[in-house]
C-alpha positions in Angstrom: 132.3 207.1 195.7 128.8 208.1 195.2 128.5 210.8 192.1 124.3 211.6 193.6 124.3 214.8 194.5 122.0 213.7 197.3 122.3 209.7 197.7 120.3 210.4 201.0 117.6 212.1 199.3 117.5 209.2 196.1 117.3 205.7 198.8 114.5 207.8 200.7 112.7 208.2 197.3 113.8 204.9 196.5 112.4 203.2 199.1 108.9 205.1 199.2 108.5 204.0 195.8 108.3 200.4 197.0 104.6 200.1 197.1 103.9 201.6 193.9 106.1 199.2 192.3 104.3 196.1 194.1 100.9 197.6 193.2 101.8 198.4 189.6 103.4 194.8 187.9 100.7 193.4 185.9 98.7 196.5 185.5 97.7 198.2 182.4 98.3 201.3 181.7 97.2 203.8 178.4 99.4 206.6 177.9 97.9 208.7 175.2 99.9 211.6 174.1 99.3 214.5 171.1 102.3 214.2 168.0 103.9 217.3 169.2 105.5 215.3 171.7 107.4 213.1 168.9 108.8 216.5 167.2 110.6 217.1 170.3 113.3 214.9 170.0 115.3 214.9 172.8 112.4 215.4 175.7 110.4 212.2 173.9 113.4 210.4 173.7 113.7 210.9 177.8 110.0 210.1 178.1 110.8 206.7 175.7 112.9 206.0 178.5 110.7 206.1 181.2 108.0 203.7 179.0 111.1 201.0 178.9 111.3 201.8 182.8 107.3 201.4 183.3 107.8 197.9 181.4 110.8 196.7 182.9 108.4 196.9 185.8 106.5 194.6 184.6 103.5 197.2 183.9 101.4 196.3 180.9 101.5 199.4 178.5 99.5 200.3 175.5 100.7 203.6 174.1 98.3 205.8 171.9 99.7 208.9 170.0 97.8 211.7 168.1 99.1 213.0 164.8 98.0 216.7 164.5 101.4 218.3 164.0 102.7 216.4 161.3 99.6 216.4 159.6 99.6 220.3 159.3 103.4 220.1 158.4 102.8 217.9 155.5 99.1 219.9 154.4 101.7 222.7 154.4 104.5 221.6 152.6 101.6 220.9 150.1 100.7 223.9 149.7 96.8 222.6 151.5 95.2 224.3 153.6 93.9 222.8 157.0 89.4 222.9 157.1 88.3 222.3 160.6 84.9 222.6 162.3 83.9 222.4 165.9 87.2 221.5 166.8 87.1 218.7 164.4 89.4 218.2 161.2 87.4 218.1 158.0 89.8 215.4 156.5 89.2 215.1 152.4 91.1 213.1 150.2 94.3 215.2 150.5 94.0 215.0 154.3 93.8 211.8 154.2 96.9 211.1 152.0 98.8 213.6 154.5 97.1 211.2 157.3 98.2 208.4 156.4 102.2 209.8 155.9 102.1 210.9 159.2 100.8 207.8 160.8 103.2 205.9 159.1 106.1 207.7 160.2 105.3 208.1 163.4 105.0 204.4 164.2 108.2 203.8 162.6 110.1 206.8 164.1 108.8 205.7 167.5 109.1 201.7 166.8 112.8 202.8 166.3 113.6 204.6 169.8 111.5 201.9 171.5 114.0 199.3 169.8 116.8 201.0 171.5 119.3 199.2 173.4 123.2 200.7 173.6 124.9 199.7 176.5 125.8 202.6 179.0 122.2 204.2 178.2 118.7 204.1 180.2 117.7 201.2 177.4 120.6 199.2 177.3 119.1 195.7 177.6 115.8 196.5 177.1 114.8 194.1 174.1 111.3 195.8 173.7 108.8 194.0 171.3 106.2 196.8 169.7 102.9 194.9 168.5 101.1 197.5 166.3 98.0 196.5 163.7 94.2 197.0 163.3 92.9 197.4 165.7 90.3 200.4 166.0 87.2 199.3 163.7 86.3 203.5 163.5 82.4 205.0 161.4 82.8 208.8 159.7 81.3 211.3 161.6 79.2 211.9 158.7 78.0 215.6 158.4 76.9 217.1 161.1 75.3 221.0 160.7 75.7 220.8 157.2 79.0 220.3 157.4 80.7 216.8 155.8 83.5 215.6 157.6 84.3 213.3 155.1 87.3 210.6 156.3 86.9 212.1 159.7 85.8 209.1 162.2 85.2 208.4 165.5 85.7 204.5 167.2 83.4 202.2 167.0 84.8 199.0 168.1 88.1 198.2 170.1 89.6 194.8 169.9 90.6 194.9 173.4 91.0 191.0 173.2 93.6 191.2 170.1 95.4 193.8 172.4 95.1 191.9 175.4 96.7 189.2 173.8 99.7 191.0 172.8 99.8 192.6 176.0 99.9 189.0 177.7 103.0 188.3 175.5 105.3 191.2 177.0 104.8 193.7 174.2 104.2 197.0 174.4 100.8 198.3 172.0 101.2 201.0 169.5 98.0 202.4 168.5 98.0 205.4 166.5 95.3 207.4 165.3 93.6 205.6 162.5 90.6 203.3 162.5 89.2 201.1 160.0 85.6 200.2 158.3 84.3 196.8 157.6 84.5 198.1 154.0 88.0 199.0 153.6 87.8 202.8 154.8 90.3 204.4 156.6 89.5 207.1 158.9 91.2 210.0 160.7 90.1 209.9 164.4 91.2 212.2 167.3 93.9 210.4 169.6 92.1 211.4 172.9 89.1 209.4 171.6 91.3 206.4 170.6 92.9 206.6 174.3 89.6 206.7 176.0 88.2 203.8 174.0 91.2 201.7 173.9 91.0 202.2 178.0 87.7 201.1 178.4 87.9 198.1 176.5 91.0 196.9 178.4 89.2 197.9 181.2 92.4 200.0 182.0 93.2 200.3 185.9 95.3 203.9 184.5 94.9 206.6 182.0 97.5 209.1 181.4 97.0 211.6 179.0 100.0 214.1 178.4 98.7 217.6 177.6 99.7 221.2 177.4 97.9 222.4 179.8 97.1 221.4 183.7 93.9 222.1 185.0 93.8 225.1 187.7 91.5 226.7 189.9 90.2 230.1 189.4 93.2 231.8 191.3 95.3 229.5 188.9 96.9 227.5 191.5 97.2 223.8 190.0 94.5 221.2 190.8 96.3 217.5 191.7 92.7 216.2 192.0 89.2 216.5 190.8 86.1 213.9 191.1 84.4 212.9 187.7 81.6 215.8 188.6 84.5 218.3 189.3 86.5 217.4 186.1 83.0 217.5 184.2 82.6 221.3 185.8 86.2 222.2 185.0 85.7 221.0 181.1 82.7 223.0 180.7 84.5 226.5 181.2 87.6 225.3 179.5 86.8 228.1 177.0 89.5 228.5 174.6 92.0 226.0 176.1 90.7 223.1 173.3 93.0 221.0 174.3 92.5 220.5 178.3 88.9 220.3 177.2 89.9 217.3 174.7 92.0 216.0 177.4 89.8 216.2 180.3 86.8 214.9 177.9 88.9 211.9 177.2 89.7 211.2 181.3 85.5 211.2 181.9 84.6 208.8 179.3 87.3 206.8 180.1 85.9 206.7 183.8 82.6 206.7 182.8 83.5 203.5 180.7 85.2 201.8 184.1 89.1 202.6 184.0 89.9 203.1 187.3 91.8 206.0 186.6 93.1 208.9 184.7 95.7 210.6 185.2 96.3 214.6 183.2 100.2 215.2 183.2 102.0 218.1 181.9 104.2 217.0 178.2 106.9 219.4 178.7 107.8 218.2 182.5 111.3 215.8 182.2 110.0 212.8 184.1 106.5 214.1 184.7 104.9 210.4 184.2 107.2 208.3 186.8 106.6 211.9 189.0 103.2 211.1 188.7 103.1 207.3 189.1 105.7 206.8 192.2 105.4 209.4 194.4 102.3 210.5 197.0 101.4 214.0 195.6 102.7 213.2 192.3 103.1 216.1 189.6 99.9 216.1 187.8 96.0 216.0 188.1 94.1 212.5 189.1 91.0 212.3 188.2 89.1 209.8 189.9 85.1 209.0 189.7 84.7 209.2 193.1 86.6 211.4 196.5 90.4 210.0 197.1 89.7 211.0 200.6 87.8 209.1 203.3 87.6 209.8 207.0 86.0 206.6 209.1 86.7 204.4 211.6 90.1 202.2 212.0 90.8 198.8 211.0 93.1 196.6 211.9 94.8 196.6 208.7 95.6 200.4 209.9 97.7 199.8 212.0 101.1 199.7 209.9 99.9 203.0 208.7 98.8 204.7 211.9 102.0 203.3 213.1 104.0 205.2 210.1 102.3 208.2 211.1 103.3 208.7 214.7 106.1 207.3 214.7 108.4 210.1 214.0 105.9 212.4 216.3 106.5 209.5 219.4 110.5 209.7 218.2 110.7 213.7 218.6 108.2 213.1 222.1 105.3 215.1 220.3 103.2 211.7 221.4 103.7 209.2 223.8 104.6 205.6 222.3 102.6 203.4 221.5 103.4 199.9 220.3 101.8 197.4 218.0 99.9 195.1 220.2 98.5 198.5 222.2 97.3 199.7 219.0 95.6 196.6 217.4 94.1 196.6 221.3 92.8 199.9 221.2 92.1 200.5 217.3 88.4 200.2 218.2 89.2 203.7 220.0 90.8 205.4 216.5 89.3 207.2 213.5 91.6 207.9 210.2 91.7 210.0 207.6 92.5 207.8 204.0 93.9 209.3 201.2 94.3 207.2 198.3 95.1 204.3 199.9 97.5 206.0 202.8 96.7 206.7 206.0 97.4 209.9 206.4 95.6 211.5 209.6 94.2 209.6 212.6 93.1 210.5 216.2 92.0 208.0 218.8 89.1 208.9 221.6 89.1 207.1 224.8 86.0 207.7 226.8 85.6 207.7 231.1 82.2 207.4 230.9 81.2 208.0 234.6 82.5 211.3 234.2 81.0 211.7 231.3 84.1 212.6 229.6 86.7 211.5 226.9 90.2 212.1 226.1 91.5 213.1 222.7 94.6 211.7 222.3 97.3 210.7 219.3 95.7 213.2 217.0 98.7 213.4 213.7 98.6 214.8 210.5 100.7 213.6 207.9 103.3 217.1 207.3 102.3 217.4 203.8 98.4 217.8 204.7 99.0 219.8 207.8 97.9 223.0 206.2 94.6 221.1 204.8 92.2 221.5 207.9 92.8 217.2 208.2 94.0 217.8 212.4 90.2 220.1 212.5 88.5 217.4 210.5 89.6 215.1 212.9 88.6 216.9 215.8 85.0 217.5 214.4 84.8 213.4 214.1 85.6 213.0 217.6 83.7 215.6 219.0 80.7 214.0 217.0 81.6 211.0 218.4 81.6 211.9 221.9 77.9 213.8 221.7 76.7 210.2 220.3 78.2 208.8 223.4 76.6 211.4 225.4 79.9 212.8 227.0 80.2 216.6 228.2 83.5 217.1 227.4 87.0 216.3 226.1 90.4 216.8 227.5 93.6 216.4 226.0 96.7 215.8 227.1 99.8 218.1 224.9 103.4 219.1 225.4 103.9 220.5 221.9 100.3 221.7 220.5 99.1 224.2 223.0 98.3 227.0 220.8 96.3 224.9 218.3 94.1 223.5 221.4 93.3 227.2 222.6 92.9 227.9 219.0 90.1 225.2 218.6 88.2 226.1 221.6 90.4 224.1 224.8 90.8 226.1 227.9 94.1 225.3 229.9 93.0 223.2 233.1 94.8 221.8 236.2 95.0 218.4 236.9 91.7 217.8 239.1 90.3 218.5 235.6 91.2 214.7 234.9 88.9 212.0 235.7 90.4 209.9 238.8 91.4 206.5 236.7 93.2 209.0 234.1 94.7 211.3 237.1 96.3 208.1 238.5 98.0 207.5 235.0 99.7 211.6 234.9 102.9 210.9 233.8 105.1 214.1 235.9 108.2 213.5 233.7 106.6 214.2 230.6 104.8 217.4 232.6 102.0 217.7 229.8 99.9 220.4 229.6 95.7 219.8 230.1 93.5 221.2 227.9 89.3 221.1 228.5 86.7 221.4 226.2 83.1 221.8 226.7 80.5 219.9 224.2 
């Protein structure tokens, strides 16, 4: 017997997850995340878990971690006291001793939970190989407004092939947040810039940088996605919240350097990075350099997700049925709405152009975007549409949407409102209700 609590719910997850899995084996991912994460023992141990999930997937992973925390804990226990200026550590000698600690710990700390494999636990059988080294050539940041920042870098150089390489061998990439001069110099560098750069030199197809804080909107609802100029927007009145500044600085340059995408997720959500990788609306913000969203005309490659769409609307009778081969037949007649990759709206427009008229038919929303304006959207398309054709009206044809068609302009009709070759085709079982609108 099934101990799930809802095995229904899990398969239906399961299955939706599908494509993701298909479109993610052989990717690579970053996944840069600040050192408090590692001080939290239990929720990173969770998280380790879902990295030896991500690779057992066959998802190429580089993992980049910050150091911040322990660094102040060992300045501290010291007796030193931390120097910063705009937002940057001024890292002298001392620093750099408590640096280096830090880093060195950390790798091993986190080699150790990636090594994991017990039976009866989420690594049992893992076997995970952890290929660490030098990686980051990094210059100081020199001083800047008077102020010397002393071992204090920023990158220079990634050897994206040396990682590549490791990468091709199954490992998994440790980078941490050190960098190295052709002289010998070891430099403290900020983890977001090590993310970002080791991104672009892999050429990264995802970013995910775990933070503190989410971007929101002014009402502080949570954003799930901004364009590159939005994100750019958003940074700039980050005010005191340094660290979605940091983080949302890092996503940009990693776009602006040709990752595909970056991804903001919250540190503190159990789970938050397969949330965000495997399902639809994920849990996060994407960042992207350019709209998810795109409504244009259908293709025949549509058609398994136009057919997706209506098919539980044709199920419930919301829309007459429509089969395959009538759809790749009429997908000249259809316009969709695309969001990242789904379709998730689409409405088809069938024109009777001796009566200068068309009818709107098999307009469907997907029912998480019903509240977005996509069914209005959609309309606006096809009344645009029929203006370019030079029509004079559209009808539709509804035995569940009524309201919404008076609420967008239709007036009931009877059915001499129908042009003759459509009249002939009334189907009196269904006993659907006409709705006319003027253009």
């Amino acid at each position: 017997m099934s101990t799930l609590p809802n095995p229904e719910l899990f398969v239906r997850w399961f299955r939706e997850a599908a494509p993701y899995v298909h479109a993610f084996r052989g990717r690579t991912f970053v996944i840069g995340f600040p050192g408090e994460m590692v001080q939290e023992r239990a929720r990173f141990a969770r998280f380790v878990h879902d990295v030896n999930l991500l690779a057992a997937l066959g998802i190429r992973l580089v993992l980049v971690h910050g150091a911040r925390a322990q660094i102040e804990a060992e300045l501290k226990a010291k007796g030193l006291r931390s120097r910063y200026a705009r937002g940057l550590r001024i890292t002298d000698a001392d620093s750099l001793t408590a640096v280096k600690h830090a880093a060195g710990v950390l790798r091993v700390e986190i080699e150790a939970l990636l090594s994991q494999g017990l039976p009866n636990s989420p690594m049992a059988g893992a076997a995970i190989r952890v290929g660490s080294g030098n990686y980051i050539t990094a210059r100081p940041v020199g001083v800047v407004d008077g102020v010397d920042y002393q071992y204090t870098g920023a990158v220079r150089k990634v050897d994206g092939a040396a990682i590549a390489r490791r990468l091709e061998d199954g490992e998994i990439v440790l980078v941490p947040n050190l960098g190295y001069s052709p002289a010998g110099e070891v430099f403290n560098l900020a983890w977001e810039d090590v993310a970002a750069s080791v991104a672009t030199a892999l050429r990264a197809d995802k970013l995910l940088v775990l933070c503190e804080r989410l971007p929101q909107d002014r009402r502080g609802e949570p954003l799930h996605e901004l364009t590159a100029r939005e994100a750019e927007a958003l940074r700039k009145r980050a005010g005191a919240h340094k660290d979605l500044a940091r983080a949302l600085e890092c996503a940009l340059r990693a776009l602006a350097g040709g990752v595909a995408r970056a991804h903001l997720v919250s540190r503190r959500t159990d789970g938050a990075t397969l949330l965000e990788l495997f399902t639809h609306s994920g849990v996060g913000t994407l960042i992207t350099a350019d709209p998810l969203e795109h409504l244009r005309a259908a293709r025949i490659e549509d058609v398994g997700g136009i057919l997706a769409l209506i098919e539980p609307l044709e199920a419930d009778g919301t829309l007459v049925k429509r089969g395959r081969e009538r759809l790749e037949r009429e997908i000249g007649n259809f316009q969709v709405i695309e969001h990242d990759g789904v379709i998730v709206g689409c409405v088809a427009l069938y024109p009777f152009a001796e009566e200068r008229s068309a009818e709107l038919a098999c307009l469907a929303v997907s029912p998480e975007y019903r509240d977005a304006g996509y069914g209005e959207r959609l309309l606006r398309s096809a009344e645009a549409r029929a203006r370019q054709m030079k029509l004079r009206r559209l009808f539709a044809l509804t035995t569940r949407a009524q309201h919404w068609f008076l609420a967008q302009g239709f007036r009931e009709a009877g059915l001499e409102a129908l042009p003759e070759a459509r009249k002939a085709l009334y189907n009196w079982k269904r006993g659907s209700k006409i709705f006319v609108k003027r253009l």
